[in-house]
Short mmCIF file of the C-alpha atoms (twelve columns), coordinates in Angstrom:
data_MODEL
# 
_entry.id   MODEL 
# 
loop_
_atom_site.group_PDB 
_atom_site.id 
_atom_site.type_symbol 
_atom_site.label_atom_id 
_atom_site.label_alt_id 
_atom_site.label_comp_id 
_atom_site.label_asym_id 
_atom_site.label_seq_id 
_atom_site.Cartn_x 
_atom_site.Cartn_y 
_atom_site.Cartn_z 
_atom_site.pdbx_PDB_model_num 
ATOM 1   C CA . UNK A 1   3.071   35.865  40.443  1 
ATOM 2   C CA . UNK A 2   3.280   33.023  42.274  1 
ATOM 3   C CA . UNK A 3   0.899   30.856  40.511  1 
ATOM 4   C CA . UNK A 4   1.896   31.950  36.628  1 
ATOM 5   C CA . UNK A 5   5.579   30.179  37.776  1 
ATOM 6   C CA . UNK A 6   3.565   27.226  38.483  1 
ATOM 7   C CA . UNK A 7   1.533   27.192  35.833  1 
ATOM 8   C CA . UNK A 8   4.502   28.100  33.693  1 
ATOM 9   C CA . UNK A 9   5.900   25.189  34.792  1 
ATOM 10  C CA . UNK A 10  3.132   22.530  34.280  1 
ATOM 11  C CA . UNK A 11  2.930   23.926  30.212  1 
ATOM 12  C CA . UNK A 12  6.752   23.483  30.282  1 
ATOM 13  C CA . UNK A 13  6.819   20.065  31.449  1 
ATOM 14  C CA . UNK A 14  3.744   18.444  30.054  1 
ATOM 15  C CA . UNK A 15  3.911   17.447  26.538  1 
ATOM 16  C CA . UNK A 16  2.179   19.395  24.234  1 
ATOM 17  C CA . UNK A 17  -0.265  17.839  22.290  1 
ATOM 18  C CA . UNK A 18  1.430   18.000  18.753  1 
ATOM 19  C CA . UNK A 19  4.053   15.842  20.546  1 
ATOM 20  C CA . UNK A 20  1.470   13.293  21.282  1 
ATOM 21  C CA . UNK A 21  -0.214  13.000  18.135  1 
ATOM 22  C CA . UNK A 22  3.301   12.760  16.290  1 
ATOM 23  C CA . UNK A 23  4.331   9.555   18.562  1 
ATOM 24  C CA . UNK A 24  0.540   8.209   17.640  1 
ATOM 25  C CA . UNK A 25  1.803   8.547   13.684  1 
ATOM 26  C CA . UNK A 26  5.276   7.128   14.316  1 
ATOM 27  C CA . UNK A 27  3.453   3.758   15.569  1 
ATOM 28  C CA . UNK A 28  1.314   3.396   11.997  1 
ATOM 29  C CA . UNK A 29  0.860   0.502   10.876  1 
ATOM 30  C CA . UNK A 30  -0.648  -0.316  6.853   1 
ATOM 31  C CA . UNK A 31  -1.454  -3.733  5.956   1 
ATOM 32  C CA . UNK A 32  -1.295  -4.109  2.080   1 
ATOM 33  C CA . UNK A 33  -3.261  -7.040  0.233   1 
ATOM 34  C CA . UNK A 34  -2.571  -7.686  -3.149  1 
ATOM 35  C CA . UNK A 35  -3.506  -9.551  -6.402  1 
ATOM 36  C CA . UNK A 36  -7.342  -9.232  -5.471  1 
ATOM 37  C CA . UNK A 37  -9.700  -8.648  -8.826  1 
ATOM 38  C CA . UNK A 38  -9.677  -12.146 -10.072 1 
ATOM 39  C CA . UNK A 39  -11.664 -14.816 -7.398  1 
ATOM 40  C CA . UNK A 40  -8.678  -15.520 -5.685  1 
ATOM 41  C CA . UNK A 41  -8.051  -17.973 -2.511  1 
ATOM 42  C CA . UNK A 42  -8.362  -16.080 0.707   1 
ATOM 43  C CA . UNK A 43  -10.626 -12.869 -0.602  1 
ATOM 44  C CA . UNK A 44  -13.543 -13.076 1.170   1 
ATOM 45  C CA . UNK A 45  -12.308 -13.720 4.362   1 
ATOM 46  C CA . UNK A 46  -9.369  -11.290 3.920   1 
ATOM 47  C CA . UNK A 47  -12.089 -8.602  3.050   1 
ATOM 48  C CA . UNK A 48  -13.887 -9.440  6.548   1 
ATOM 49  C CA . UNK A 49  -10.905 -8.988  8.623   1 
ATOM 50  C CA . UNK A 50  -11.803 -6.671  11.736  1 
ATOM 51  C CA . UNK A 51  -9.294  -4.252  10.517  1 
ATOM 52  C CA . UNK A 52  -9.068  -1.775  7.801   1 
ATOM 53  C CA . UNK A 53  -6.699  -2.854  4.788   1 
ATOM 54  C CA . UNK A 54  -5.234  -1.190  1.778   1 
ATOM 55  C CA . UNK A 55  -6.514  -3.836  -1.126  1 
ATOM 56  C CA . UNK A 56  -4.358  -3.860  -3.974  1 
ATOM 57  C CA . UNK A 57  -6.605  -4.681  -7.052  1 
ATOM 58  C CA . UNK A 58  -5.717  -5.715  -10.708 1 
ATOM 59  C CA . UNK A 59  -7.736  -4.360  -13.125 1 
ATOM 60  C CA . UNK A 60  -9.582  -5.805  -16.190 1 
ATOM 61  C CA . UNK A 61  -10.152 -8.753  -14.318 1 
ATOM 62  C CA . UNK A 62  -13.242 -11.074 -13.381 1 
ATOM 63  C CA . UNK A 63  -13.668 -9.764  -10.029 1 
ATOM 64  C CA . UNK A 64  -12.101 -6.356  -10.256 1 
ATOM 65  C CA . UNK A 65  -15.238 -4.208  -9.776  1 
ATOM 66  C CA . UNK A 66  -17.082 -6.157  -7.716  1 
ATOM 67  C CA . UNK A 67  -13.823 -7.038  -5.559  1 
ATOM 68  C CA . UNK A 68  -13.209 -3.224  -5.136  1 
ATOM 69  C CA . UNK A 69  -16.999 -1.994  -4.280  1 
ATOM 70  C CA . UNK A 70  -16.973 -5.015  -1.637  1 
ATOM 71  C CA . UNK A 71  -13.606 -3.698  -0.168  1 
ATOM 72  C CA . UNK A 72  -14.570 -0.399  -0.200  1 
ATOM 73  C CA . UNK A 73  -18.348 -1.409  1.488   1 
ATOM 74  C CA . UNK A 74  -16.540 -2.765  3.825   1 
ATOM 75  C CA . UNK A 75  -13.977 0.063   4.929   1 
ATOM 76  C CA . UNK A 76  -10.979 -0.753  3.276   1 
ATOM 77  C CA . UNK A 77  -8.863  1.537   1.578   1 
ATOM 78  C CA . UNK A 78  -8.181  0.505   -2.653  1 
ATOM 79  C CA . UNK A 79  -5.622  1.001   -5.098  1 
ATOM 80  C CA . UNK A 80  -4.671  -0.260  -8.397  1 
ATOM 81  C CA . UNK A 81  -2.149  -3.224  -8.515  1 
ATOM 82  C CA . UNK A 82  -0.916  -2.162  -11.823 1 
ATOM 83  C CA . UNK A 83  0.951   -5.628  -13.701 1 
ATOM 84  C CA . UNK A 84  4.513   -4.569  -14.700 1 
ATOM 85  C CA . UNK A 85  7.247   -6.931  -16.339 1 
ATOM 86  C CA . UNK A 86  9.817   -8.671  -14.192 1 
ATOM 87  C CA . UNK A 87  13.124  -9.431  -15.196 1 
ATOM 88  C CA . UNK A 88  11.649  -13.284 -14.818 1 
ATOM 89  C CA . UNK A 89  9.033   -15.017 -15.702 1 
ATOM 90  C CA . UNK A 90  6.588   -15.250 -17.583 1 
ATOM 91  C CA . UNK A 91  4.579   -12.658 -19.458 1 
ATOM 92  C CA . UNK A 92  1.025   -14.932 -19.278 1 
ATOM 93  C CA . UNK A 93  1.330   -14.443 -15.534 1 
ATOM 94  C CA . UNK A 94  0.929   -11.115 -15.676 1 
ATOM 95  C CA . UNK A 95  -3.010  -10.541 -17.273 1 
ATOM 96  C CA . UNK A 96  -4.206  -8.175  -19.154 1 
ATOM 97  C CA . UNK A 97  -3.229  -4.472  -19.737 1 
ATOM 98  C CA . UNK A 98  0.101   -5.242  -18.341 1 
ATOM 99  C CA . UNK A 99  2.805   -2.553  -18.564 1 
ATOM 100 C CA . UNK A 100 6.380   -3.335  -20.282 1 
ATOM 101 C CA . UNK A 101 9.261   -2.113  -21.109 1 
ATOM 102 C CA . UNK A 102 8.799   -1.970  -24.899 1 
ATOM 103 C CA . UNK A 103 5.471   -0.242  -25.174 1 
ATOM 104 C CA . UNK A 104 5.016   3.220   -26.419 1 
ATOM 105 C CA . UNK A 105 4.720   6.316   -24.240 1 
ATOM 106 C CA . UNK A 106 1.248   7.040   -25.463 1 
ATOM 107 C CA . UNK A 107 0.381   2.839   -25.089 1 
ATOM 108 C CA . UNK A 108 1.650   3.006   -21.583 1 
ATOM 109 C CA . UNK A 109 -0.423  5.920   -20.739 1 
ATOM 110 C CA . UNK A 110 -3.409  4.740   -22.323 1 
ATOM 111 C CA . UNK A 111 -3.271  1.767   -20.139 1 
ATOM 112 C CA . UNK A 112 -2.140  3.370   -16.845 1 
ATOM 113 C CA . UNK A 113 -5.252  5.621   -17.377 1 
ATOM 114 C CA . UNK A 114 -7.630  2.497   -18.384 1 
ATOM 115 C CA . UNK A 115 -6.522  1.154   -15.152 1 
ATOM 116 C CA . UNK A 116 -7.158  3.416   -13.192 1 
ATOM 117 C CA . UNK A 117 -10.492 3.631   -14.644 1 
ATOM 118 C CA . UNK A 118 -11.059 -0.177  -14.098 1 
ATOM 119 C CA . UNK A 119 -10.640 0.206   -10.083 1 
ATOM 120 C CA . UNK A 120 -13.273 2.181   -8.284  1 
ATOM 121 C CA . UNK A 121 -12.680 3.982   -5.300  1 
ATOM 122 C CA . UNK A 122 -8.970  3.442   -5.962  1 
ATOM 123 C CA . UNK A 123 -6.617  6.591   -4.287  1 
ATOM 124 C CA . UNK A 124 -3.279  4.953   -5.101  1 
ATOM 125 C CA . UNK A 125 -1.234  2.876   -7.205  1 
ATOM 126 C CA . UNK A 126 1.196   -0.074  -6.528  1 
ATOM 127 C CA . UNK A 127 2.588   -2.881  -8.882  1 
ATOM 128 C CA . UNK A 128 2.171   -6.252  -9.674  1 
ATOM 129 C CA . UNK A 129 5.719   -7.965  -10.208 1 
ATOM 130 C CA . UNK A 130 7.652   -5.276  -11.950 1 
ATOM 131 C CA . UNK A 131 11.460  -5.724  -11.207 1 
ATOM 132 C CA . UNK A 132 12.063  -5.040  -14.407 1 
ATOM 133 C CA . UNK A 133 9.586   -1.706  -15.459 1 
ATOM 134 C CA . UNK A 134 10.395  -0.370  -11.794 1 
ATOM 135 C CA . UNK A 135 13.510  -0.036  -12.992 1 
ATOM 136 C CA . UNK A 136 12.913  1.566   -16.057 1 
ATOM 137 C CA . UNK A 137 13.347  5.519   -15.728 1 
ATOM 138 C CA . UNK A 138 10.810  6.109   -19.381 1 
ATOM 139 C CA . UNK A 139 8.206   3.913   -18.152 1 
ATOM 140 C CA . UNK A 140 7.916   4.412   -14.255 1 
ATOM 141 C CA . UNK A 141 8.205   8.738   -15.334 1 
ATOM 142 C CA . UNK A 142 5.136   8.168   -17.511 1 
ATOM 143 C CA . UNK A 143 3.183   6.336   -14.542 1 
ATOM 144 C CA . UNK A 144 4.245   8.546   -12.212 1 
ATOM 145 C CA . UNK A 145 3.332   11.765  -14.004 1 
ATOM 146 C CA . UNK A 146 -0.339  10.045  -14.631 1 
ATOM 147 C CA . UNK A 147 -0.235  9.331   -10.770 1 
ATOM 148 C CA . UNK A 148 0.509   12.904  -10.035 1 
ATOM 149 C CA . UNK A 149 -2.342  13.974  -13.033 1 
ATOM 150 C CA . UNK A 150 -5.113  12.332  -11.073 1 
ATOM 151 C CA . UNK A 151 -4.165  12.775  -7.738  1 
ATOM 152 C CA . UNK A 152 -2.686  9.142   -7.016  1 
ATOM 153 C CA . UNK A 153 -0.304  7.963   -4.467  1 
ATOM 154 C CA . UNK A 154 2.292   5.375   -5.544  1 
ATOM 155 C CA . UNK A 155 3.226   2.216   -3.192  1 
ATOM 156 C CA . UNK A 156 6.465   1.030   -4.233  1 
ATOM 157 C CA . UNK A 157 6.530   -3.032  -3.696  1 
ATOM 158 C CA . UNK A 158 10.303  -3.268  -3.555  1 
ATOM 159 C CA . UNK A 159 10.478  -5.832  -5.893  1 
ATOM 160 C CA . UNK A 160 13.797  -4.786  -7.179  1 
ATOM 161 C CA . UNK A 161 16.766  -2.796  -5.226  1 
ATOM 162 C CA . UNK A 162 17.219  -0.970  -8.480  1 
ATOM 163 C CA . UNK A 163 13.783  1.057   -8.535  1 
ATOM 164 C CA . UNK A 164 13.752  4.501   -10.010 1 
ATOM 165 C CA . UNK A 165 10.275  5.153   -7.840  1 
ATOM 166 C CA . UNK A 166 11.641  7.277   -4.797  1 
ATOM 167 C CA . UNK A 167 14.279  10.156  -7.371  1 
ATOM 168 C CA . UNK A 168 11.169  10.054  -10.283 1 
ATOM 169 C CA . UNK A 169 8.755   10.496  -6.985  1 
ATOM 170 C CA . UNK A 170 10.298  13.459  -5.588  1 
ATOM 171 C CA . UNK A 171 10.814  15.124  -8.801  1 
ATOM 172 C CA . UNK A 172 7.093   14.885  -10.038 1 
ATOM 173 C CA . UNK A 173 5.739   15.418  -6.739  1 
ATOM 174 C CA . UNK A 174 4.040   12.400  -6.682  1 
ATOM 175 C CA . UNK A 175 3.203   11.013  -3.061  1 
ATOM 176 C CA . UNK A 176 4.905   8.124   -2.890  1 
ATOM 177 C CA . UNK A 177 5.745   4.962   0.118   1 
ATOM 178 C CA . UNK A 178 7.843   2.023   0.553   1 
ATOM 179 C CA . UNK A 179 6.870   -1.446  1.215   1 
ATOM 180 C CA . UNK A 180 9.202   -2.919  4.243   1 
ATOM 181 C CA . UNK A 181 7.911   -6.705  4.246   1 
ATOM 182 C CA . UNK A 182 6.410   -9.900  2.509   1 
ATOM 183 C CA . UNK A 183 4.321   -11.567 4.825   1 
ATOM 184 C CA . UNK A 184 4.153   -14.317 2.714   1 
ATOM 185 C CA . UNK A 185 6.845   -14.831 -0.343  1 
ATOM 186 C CA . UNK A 186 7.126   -18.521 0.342   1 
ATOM 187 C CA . UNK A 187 4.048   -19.910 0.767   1 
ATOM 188 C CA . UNK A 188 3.797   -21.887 3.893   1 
ATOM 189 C CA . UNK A 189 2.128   -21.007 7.198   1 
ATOM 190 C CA . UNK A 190 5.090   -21.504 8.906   1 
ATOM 191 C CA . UNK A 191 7.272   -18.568 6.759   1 
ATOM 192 C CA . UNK A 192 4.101   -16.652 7.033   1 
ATOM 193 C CA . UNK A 193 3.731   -17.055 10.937  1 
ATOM 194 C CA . UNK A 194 7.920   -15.685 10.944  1 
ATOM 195 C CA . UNK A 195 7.341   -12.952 9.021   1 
ATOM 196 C CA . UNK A 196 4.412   -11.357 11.542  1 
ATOM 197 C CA . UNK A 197 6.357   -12.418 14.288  1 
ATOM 198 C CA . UNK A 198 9.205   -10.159 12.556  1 
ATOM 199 C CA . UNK A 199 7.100   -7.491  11.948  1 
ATOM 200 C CA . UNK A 200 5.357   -7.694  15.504  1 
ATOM 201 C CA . UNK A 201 9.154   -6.771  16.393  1 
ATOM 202 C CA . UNK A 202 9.781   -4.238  14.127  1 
ATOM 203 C CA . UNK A 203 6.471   -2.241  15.381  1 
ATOM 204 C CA . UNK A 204 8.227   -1.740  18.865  1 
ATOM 205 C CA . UNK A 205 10.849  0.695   17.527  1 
ATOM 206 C CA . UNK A 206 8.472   3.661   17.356  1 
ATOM 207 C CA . UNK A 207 8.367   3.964   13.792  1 
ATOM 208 C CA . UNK A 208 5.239   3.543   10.938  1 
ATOM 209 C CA . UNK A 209 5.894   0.441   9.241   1 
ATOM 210 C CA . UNK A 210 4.100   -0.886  6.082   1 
ATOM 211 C CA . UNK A 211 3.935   -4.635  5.419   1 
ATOM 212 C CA . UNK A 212 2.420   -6.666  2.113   1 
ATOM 213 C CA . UNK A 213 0.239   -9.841  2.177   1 
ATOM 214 C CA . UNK A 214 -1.675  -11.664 -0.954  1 
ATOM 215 C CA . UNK A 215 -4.945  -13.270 -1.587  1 
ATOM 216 C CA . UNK A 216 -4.233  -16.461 -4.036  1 
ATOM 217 C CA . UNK A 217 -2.365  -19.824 -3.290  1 
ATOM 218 C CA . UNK A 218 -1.768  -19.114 0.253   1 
ATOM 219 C CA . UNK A 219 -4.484  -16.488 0.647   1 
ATOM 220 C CA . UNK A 220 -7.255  -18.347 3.285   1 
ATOM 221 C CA . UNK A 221 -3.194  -18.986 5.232   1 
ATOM 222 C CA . UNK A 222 -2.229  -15.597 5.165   1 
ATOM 223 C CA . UNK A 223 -5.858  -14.252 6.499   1 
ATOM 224 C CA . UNK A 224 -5.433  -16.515 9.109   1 
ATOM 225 C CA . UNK A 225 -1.992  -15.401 10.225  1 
ATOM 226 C CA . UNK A 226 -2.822  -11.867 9.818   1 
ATOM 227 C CA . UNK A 227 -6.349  -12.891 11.889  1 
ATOM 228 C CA . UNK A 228 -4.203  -14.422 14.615  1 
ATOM 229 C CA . UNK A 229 -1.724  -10.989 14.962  1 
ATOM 230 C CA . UNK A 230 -4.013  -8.326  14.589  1 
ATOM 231 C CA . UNK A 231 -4.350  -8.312  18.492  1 
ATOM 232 C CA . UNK A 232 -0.821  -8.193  18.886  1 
ATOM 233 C CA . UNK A 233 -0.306  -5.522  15.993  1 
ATOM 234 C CA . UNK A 234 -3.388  -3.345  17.621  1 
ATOM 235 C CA . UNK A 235 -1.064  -3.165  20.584  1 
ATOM 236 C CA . UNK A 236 1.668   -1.660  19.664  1 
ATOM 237 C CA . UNK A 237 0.520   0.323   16.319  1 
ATOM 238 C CA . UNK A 238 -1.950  1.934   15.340  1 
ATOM 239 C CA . UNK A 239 -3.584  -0.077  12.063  1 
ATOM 240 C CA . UNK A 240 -4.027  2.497   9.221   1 
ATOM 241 C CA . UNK A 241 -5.015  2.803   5.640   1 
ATOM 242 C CA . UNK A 242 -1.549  4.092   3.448   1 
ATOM 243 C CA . UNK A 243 -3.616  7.214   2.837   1 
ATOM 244 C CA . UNK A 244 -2.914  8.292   6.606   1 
ATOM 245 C CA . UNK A 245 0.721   7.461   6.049   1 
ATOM 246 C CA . UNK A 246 0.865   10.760  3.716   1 
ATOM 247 C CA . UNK A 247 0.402   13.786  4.812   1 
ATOM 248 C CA . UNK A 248 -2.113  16.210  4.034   1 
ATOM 249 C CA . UNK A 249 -2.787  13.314  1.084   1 
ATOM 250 C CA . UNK A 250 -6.934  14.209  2.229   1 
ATOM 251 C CA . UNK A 251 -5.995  17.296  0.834   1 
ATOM 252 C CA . UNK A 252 -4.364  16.283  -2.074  1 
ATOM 253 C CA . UNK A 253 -7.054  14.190  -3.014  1 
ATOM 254 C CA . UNK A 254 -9.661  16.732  -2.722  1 
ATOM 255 C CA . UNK A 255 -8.461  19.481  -4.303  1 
ATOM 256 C CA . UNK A 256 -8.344  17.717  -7.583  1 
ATOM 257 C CA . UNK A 257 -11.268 17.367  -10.449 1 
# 
């Protein structure tokens, strides 16, 4: 009798290992790279990074194919980075296939699905720009609902505080995740070196964080920052493809056609 108190005791006080493995997710950390798909600054050695990525590619580009079998050769997770209209600029910046507010529900959907199609290996879906069509309850309901259709999560960039993603998400059923951070929206090493010291801070709270990063003007700057902090990242997070982020999303993805 004796020793089933003690041992009673030991399973009481030890933690159990579901505890364990849900403080290892609460320290997740997914690095996001976008605009890749064109022969932008900073994409080879952002593909070479000791560390596996989530590579946001544009599709119908020069290097779109060839940028996503590379990233996926070399262990990195892919998703489409889908150009959407912003409430500024220009619409030349965007490329081709780019989805706006006065298109057609059947246009957008044929080009959400030609996208899709563009991007091998690609398991989710995040935008390029997009303040404006983020916003936009007809268009982001027909992206979503193709997201959902072909078993697609959706990375909302947070370019606008006005996006309709997270209600239209929940409502389709569409797996869906928020970006927290620009590494690098002023493009200088020094606002880049800030924002992974910020985000170094942030990981200490115990909670997954996701963080966003480009290849382009200050793409070969940005690998290097992110080069310099993956040691300090690895130590307090664990470094994860957005996939992980979702639960059961392996699941998800399998079961479909």
């Amino acid at each position: 009798m004796r020793w089933f108190i003690f041992l009673l005791v030991i399973i009481v006080l030890l933690p159990n290992h579901g505890e364990l493995e849900g403080l290892e997710e609460a320290r997740e950390l997914a690095n996001v790279i976008d605009d890749l798909g064109n022969n932008m600054g900073g994409t080879e050695e952002m593909l070479r990074l000791p560390v596996t990525l989530t590579v946001a590619i544009m599709p119908f580009l020069e290097t779109t194919e060839r940028d996503a079998e590379l990233a996926h050769q070399f262990g990195h997770e892919v998703i489409i980075h889908v150009p959407m209209e912003p409430l500024k600029g220009k619409r030349s910046w965007l490329g081709p296939g780019a989805i706006t507010t006065d298109l057609s529900d059947h246009e957008i959907s044929k080009r959400i699905n030609a996208a899709i199609d563009a991007v091998p290996h690609a398991v989710g879906m995040n935008h390029h720009m997009g303040s404006k069509a983020t916003a936009d309850e007809r268009v982001m309901r027909i992206v979503l609902e193709i997201c959902r259709e072909r078993g697609l999560y959706y990375l909302d960039s947070k370019t606008t505080g006005k996006s309709v993603i997270p209600g239209l998400a929940e409502e389709i059923g569409v797996p869906y995740l928020e970006n927290e951070l620009f590494f690098d929206d002023i493009y200088t090493v020094q606002h880049i070196s800030k924002q992974a010291r910020e985000l170094a801070d942030r990981l200490k709270d115990d909670k997954a964080h996701i963080a966003i990063g480009h290849v382009g003007i200050a793409g070969e700057k940005m690998a290097a920052v992110l080069s310099d902090y993956l040691p300090v990242y690895k130590s307090e997070a664990v470094i994860v493809p957005l996939s992980q982020m979702i639960p059961g999303f392996e699941m998800i993805d399998e079961s479909m056609p």
